[in-house]
TORPA-4810 file (N, C-alpha, C, O; in nm, 3 decimals):
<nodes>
NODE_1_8.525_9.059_9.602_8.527_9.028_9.461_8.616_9.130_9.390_8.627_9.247_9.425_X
NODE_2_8.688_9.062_9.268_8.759_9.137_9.197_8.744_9.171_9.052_8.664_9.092_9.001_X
NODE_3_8.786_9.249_8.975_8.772_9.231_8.825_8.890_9.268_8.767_8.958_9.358_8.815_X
NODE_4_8.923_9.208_8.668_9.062_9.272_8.634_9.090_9.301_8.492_9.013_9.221_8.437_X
NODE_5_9.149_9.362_8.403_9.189_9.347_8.289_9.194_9.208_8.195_9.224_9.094_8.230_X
NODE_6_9.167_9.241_8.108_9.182_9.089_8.034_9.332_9.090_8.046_9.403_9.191_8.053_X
NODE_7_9.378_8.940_8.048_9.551_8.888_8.007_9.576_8.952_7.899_9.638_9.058_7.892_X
NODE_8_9.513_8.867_7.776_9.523_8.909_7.632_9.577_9.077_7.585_9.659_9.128_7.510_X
NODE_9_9.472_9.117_7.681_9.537_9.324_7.618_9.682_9.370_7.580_9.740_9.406_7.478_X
NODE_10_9.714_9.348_7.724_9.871_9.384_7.744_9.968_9.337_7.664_10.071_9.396_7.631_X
NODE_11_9.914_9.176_7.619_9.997_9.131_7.481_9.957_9.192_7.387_10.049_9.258_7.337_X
NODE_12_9.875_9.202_7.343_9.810_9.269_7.206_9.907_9.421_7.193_9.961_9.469_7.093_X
NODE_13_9.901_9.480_7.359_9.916_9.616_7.272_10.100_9.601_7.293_10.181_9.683_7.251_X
NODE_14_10.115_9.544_7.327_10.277_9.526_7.353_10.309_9.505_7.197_10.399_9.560_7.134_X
NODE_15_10.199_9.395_7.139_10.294_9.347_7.019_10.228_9.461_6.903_10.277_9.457_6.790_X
NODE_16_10.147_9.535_6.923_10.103_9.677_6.828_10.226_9.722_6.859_10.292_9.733_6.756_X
NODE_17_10.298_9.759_6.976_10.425_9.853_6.957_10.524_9.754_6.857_10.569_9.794_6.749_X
NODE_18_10.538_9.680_6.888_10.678_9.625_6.805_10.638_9.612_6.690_10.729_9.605_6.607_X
NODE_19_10.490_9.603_6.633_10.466_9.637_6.507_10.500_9.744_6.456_10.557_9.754_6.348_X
NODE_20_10.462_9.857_6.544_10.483_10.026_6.440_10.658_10.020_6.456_10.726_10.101_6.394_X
NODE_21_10.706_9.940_6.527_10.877_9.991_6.523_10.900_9.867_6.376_10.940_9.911_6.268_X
NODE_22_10.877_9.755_6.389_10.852_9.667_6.254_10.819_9.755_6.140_10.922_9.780_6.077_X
NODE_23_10.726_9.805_6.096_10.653_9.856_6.017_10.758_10.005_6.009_10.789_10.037_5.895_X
NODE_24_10.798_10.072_6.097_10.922_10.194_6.047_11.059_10.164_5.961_11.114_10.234_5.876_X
NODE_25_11.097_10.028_6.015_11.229_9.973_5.971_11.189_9.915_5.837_11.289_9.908_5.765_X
NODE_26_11.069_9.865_5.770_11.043_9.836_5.633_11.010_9.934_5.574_11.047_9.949_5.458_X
NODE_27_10.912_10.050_5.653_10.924_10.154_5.554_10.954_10.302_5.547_10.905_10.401_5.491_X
NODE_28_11.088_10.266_5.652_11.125_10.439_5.711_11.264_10.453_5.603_11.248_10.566_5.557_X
NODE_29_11.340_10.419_5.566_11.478_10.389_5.491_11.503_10.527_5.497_11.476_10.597_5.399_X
NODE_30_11.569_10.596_5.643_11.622_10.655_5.647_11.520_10.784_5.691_11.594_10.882_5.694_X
NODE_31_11.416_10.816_5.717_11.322_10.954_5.719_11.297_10.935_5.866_11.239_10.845_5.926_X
NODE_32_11.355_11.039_5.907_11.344_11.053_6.051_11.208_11.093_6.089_11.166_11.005_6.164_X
NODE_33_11.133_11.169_6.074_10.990_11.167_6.084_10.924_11.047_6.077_10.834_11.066_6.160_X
NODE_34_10.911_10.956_6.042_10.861_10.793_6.074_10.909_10.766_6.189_10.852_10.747_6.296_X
NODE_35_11.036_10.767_6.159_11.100_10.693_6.265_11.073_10.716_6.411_11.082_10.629_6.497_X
NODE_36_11.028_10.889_6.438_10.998_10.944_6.535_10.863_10.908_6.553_10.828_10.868_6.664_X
NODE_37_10.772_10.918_6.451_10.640_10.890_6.517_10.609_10.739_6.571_10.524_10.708_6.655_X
NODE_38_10.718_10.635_6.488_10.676_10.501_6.567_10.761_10.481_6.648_10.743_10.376_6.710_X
NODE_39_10.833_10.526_6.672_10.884_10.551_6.850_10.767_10.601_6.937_10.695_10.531_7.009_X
NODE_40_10.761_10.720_6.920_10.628_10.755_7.022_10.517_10.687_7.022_10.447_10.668_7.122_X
NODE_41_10.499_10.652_6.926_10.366_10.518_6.928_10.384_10.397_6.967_10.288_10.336_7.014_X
NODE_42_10.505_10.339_6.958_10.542_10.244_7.052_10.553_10.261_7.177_10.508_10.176_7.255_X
NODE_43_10.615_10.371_7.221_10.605_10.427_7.359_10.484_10.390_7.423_10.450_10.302_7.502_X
NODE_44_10.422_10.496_7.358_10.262_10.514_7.453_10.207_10.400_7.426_10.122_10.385_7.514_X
NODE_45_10.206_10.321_7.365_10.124_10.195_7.373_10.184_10.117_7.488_10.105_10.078_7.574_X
NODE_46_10.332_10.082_7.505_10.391_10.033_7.607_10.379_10.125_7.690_10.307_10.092_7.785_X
NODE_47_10.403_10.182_7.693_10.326_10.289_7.841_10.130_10.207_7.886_10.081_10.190_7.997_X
NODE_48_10.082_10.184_7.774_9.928_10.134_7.858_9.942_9.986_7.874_9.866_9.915_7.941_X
NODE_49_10.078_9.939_7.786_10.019_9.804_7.829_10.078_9.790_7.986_10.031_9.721_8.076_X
NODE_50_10.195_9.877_7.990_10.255_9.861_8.122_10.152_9.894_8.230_10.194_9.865_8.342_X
NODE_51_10.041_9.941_8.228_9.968_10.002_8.323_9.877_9.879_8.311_9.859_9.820_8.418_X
NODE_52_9.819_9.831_8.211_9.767_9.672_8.241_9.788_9.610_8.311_9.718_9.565_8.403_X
NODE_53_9.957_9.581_8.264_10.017_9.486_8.373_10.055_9.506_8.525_10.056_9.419_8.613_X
NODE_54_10.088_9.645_8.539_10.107_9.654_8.696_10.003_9.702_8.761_10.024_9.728_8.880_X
NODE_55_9.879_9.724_8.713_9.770_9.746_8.777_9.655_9.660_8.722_9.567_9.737_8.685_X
NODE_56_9.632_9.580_8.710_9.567_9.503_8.662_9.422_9.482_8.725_9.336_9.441_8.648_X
NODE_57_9.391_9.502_8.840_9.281_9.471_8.929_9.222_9.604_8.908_9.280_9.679_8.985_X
NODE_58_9.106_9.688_8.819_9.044_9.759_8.816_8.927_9.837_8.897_8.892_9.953_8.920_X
NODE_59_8.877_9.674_8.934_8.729_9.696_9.046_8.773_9.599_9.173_8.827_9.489_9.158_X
NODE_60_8.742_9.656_9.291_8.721_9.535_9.408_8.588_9.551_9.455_8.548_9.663_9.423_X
NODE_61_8.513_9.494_9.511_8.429_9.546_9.573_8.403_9.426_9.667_8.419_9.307_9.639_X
NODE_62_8.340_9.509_9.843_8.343_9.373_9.928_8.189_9.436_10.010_8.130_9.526_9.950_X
NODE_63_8.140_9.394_10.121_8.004_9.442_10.180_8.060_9.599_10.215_7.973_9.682_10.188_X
NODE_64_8.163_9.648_10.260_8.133_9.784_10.305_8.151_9.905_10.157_8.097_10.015_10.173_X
NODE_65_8.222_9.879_10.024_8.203_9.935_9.923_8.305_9.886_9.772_8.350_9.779_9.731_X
NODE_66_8.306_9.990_9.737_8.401_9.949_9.641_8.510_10.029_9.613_8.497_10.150_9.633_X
NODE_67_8.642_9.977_9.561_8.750_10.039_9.548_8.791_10.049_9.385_8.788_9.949_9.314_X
NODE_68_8.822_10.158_9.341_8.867_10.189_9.193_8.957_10.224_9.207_9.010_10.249_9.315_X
NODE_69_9.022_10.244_9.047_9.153_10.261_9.018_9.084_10.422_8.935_9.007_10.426_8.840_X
NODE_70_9.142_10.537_9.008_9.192_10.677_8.884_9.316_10.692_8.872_9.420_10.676_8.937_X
NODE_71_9.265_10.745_8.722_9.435_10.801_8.727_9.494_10.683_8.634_9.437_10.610_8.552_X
NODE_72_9.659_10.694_8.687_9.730_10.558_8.644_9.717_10.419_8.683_9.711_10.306_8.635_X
NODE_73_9.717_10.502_8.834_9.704_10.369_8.948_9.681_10.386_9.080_9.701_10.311_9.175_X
NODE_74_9.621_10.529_9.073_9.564_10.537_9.218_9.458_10.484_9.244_9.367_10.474_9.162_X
NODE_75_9.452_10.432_9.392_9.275_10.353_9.392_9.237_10.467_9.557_9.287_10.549_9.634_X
NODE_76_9.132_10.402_9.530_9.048_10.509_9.597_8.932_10.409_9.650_8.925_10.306_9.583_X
NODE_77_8.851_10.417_9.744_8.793_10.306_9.782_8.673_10.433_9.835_8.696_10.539_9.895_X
NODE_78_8.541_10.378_9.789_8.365_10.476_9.770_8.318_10.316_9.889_8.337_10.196_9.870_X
NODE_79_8.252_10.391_10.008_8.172_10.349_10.041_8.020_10.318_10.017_7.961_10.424_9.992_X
NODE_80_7.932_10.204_10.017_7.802_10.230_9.916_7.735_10.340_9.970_7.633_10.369_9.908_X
NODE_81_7.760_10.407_10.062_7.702_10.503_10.122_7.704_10.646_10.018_7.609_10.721_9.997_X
NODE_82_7.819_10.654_9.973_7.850_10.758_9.858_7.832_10.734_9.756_7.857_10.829_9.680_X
NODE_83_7.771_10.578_9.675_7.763_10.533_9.568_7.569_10.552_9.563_7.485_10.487_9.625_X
NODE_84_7.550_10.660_9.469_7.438_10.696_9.434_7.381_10.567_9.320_7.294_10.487_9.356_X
NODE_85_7.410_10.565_9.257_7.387_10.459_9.147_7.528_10.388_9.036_7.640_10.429_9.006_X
NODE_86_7.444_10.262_9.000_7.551_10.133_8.938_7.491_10.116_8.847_7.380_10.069_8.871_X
NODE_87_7.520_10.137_8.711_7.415_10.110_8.644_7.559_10.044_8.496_7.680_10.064_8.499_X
NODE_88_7.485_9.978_8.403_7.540_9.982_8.253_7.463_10.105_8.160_7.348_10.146_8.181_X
NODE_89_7.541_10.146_8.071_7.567_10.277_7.995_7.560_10.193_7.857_7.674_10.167_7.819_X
NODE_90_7.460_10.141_7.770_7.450_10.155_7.655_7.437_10.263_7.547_7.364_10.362_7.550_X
NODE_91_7.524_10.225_7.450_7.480_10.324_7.361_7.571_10.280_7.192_7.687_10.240_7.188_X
NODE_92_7.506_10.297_7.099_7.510_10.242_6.955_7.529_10.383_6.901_7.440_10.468_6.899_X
NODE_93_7.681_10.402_6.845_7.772_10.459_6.704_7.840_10.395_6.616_7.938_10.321_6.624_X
NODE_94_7.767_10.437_6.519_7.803_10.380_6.363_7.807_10.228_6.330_7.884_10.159_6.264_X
NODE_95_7.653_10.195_6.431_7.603_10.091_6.414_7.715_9.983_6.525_7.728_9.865_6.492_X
NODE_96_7.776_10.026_6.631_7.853_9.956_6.683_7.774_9.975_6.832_7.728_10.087_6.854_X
NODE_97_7.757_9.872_6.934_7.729_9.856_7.043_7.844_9.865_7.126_7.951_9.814_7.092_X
NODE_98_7.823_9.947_7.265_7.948_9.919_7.342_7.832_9.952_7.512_7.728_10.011_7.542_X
NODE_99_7.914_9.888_7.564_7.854_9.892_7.698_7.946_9.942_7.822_8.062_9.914_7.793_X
NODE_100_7.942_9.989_7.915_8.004_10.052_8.003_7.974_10.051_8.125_7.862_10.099_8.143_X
NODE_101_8.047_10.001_8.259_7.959_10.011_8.352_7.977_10.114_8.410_8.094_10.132_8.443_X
NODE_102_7.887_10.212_8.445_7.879_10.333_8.522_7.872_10.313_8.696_7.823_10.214_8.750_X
NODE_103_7.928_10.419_8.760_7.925_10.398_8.902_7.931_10.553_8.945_8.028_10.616_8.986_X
NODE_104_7.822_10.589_8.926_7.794_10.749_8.982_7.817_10.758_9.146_7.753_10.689_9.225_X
NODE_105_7.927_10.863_9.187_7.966_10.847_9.298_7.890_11.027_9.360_7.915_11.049_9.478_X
NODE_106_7.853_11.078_9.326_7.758_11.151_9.293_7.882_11.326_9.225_7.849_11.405_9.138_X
NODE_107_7.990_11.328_9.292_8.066_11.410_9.228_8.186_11.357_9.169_8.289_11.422_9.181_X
NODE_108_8.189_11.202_9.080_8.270_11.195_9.017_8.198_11.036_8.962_8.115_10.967_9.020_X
NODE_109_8.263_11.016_8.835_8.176_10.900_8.762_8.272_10.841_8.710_8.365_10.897_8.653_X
NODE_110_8.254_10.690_8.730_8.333_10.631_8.674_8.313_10.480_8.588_8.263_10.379_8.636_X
NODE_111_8.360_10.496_8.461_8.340_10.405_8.379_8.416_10.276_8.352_8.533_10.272_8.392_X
NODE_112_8.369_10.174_8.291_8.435_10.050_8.320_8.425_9.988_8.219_8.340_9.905_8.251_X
NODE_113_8.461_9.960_8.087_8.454_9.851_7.971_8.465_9.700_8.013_8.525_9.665_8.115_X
NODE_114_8.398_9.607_7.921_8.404_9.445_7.934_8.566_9.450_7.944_8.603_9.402_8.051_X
NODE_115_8.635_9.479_7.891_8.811_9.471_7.856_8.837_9.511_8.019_8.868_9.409_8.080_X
NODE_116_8.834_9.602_8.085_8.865_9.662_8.183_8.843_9.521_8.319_8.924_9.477_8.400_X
NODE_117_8.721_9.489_8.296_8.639_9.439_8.370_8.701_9.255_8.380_8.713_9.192_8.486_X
NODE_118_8.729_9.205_8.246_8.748_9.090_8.240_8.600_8.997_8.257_8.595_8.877_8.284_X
NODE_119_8.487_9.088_8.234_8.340_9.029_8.182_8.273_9.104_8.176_8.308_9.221_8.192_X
NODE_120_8.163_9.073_8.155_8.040_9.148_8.076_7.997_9.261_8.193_7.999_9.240_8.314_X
NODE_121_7.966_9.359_8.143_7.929_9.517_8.271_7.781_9.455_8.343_7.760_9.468_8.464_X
NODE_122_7.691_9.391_8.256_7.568_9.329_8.309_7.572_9.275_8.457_7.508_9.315_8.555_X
NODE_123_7.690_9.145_8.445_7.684_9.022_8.531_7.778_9.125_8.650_7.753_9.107_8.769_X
NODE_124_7.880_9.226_8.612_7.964_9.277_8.730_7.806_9.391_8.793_7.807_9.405_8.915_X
NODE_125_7.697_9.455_8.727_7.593_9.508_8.789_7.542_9.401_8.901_7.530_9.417_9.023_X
NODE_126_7.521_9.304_8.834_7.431_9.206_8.918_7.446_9.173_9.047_7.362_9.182_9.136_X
NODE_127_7.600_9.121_9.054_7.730_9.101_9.149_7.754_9.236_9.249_7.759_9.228_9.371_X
NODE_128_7.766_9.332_9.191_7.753_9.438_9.312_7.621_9.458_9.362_7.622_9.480_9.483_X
NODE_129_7.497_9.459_9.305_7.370_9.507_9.362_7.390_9.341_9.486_7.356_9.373_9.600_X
NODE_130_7.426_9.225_9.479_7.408_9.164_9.566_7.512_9.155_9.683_7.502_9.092_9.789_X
NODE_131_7.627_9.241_9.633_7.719_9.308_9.751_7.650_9.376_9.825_7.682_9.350_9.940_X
NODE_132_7.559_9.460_9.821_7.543_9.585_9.810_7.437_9.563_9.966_7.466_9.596_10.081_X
NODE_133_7.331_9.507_9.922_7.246_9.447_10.007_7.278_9.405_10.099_7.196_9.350_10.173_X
</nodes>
């Protein structure tokens, strides 16, 4: 089994960059300080969407464990043998819910958003505890 990034992201943040370069040319008329910061903000946003797109598969997981992505795009593959606990990570700031799936590997932890995941952290818990077995 796999999980991957949503499609949608990589467009979204692709077209946030060509917004802040949009948004410099209406209201930079000439001030190089704009101009520089929505360059770099276009950058780095195309810098993550590019990492969307060429890495796109976040989680695998099959009967002998699971494989993650650190880093940019290194993956690394945890046998369940080293996987202490799988759990979701709730928690509510400023009245906002966000969920996370946790995968305590016991000296390194790693987190996973619905966005990351391409569904809900619940149903990808469920799905590995019956790998797992």
């Amino acid at each position: 089994m796999q999980w991957r990034v949503k499609p949608v992201l990589p467009v979204t943040k692709l077209m946030g960059a060509v917004a802040a370069l949009v948004l410099a040319a209406a209201f930079a008329e000439g001030d190089t300080v704009r101009w520089v910061l929505a360059g770099a903000v276009a950058v780095v946003v195309t810098g993550w969407a590019l990492r969307d797109l060429l890495v796109p598969v976040r989680l695998t997981a099959d009967s002998e464990g699971v494989t993650v992505v650190t880093g940019i795009a290194r993956r690394q593959h945890l046998p369940w043998s080293k996987i202490e606990r799988v759990r979701v990570d709730s928690t509510v700031r400023r009245g906002l819910r966000s969920e996370m799936l946790e995968i305590d590997a016991g000296d390194a932890l790693y987190l996973y958003s619905a966005n990351d995941l391409g569904a809900l952290p619940e149903d990808v818990v469920t799905q590995l505890a019956d790998l797992r077995t």
